[in-house]
C-alpha positions as semicolon CSV with decimal commas, in nm:
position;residue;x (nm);y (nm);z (nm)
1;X;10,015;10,611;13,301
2;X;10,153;10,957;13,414
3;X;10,438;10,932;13,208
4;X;10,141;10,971;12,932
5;X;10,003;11,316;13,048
6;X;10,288;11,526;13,106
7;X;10,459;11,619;12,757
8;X;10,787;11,816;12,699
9;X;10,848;12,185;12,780
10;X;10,958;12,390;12,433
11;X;11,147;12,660;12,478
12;X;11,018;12,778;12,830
13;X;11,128;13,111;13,022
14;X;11,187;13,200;13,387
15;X;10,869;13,222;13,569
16;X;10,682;13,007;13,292
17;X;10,406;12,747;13,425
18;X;10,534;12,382;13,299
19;X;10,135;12,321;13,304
20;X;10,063;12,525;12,985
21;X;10,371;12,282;12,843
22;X;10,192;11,957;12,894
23;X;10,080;11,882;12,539
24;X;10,286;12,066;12,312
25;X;10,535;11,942;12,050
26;X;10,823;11,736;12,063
27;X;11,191;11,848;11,948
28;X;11,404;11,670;11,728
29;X;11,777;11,809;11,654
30;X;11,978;11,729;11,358
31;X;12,216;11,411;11,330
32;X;12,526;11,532;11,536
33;X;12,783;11,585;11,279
34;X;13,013;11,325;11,200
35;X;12,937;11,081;11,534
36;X;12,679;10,891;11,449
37;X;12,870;10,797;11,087
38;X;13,197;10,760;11,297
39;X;13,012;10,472;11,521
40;X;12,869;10,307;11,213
41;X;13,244;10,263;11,103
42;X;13,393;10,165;11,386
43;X;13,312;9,869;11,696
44;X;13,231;10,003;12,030
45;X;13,462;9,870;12,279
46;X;13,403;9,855;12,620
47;X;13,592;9,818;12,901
48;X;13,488;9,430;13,127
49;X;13,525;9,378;13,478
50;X;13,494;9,058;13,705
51;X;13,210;9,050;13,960
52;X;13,414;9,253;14,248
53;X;13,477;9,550;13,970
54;X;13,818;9,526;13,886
55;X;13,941;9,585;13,515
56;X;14,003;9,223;13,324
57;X;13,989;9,388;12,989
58;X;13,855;9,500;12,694
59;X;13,555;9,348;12,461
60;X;13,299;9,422;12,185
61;X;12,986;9,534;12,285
62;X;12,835;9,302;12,086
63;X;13,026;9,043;12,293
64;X;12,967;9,166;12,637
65;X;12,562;9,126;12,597
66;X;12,614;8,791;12,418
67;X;12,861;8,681;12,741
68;X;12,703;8,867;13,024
69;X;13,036;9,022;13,085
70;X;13,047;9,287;13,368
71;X;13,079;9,648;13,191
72;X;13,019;10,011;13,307
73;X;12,704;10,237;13,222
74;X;12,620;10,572;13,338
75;X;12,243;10,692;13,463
76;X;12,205;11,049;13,421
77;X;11,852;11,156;13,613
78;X;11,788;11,503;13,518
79;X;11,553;11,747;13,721
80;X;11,447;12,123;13,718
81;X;11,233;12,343;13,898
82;X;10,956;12,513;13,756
83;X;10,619;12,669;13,865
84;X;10,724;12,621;14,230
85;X;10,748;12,254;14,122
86;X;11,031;11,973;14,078
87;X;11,016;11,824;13,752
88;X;11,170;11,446;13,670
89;X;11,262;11,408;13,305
90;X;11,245;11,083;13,163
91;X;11,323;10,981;12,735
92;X;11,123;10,763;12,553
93;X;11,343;10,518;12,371
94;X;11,309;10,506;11,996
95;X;11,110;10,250;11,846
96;X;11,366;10,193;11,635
97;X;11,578;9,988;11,897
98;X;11,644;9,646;11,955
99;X;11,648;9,620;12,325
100;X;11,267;9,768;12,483
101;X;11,145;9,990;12,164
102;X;10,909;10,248;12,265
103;X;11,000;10,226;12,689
104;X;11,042;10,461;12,929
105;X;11,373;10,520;13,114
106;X;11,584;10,796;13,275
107;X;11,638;11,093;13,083
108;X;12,002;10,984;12,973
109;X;12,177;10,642;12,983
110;X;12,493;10,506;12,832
111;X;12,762;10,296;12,778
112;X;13,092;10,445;12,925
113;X;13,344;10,319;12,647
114;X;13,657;10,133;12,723
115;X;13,924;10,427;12,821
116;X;13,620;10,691;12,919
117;X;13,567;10,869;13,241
118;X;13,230;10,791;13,347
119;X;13,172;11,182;13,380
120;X;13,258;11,226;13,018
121;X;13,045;10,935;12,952
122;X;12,778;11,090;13,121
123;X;12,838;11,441;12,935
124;X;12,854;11,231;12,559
125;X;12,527;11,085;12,605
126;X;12,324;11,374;12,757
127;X;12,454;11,588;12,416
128;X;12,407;11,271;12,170
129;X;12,035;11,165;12,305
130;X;11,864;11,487;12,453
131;X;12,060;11,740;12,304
132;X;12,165;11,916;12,664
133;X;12,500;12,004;12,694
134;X;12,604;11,961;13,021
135;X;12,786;12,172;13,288
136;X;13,025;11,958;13,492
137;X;13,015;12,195;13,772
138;X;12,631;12,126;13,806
139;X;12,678;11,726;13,760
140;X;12,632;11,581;14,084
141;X;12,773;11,222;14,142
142;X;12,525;11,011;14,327
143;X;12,754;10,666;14,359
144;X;12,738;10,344;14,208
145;X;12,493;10,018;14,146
146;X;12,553;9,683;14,008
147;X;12,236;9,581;13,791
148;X;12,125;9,266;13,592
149;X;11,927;9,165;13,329
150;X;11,883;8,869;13,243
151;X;11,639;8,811;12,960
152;X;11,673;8,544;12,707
153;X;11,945;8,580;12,497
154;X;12,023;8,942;12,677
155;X;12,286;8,955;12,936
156;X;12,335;9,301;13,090
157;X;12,590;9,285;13,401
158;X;12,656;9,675;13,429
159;X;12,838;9,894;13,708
160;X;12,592;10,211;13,668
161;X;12,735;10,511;13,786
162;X;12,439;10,749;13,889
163;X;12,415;11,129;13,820
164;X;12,224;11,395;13,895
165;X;12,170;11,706;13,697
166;X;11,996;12,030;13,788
167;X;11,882;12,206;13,520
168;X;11,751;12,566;13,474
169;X;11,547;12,576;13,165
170;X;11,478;12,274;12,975
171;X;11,630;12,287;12,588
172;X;11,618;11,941;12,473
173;X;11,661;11,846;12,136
174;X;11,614;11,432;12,135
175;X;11,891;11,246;11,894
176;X;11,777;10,994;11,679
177;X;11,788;10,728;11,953
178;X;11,493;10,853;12,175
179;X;11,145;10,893;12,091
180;X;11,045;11,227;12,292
181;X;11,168;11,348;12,641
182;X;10,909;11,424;12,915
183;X;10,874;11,569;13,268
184;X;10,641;11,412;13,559
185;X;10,629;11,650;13,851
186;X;10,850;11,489;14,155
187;X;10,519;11,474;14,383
188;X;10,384;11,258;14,092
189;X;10,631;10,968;14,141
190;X;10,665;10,984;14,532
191;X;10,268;10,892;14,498
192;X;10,354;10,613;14,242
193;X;10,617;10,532;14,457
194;X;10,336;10,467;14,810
195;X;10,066;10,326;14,624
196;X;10,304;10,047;14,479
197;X;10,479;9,974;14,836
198;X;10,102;9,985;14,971
């Protein structure tokens, strides 16, 4: 429900209050030239990994969802202060895709492809879905988590590595694969967060 009231900040300046942001527009940017026809040409490969995280290989995407092979994604949470406040950004995938249309997750997620750096991984995704162009030097590593899915014929074993990254102003510009990006106020989720463990 919250993720429903607070909408994306345009174009906001130091000393701005996000609360004047909560309904306005959302920003789309212009197909990043050359990637996304590069990708339609070309199999994403991924790098697989046995239970314990240690490289077997190398497989099709495609292949490691059919398989439930062990692969490695990266979670970028992204967070800015504003109006005294601390501000959680999360996307709203596209309703275009095949795995959960129209849901809410963390502001940037990935596959890290098969010869990556999770870091670059992490720096490709924020640019291709929200637009941000990340500064290493403010990219904080958090560690790793093993997650899986398990539903029907999707089988998602992933190593996520997990990033955190501060922002100043927010300039997003969403890629064709999210919906809209938005920002619930820190205090907002820690309340979620009680009432559910209540």
């Amino acid at each position: 429900k919250a993720a429903e009231i607070f909408g994306l900040f345009p174009r906001s300046k130091p000393g701005d209050n996000p609360e004047k942001f909560y309904t306005q527009g959302i920003y789309r940017r212009k197909l990043l030239s050359g990637i996304e026809e590069e990708n339609k040409m070309t199999e994403e490969r991924l790098t697989i990994y046995d239970g314990d995280h240690n490289c077997i290989g190398e497989a099709s995407r495609n292949d490691v969802h059919r398989n439930g092979l062990w692969h490695e994604v990266i979670h970028c949470w992204m967070i800015c202060r504003m109006g005294g406040r601390d501000w959680i950004y999360f996307q709203q995938r596209a309703f275009s895709k095949a795995d959960f249309p129209g849901f809410y997750d963390i502001a940037s997620t990935g596959h890290v492809d098969a010869g990556e750096k999770p870091e670059d991984a992490a720096v490709r995704e924020a640019f291709e879905e929200t637009g941000v162009r990340i500064e290493k030097n403010r990219l904080s590593y958090l560690g790793m988590v093993r997650e899986e899915i398990l539903e029907g014929n999707f089988n998602d074993r992933e190593f996520a590595h997990v990033y955190l990254y501060q922002m100043d102003i927010p300039a997003f510009a969403p890629g064709e694969e999210v919906e809209k990006m938005i920002a619930i106020p820190a205090e907002e989720i820690e309340k979620l967060d009680r009432s559910e463990n209540d």
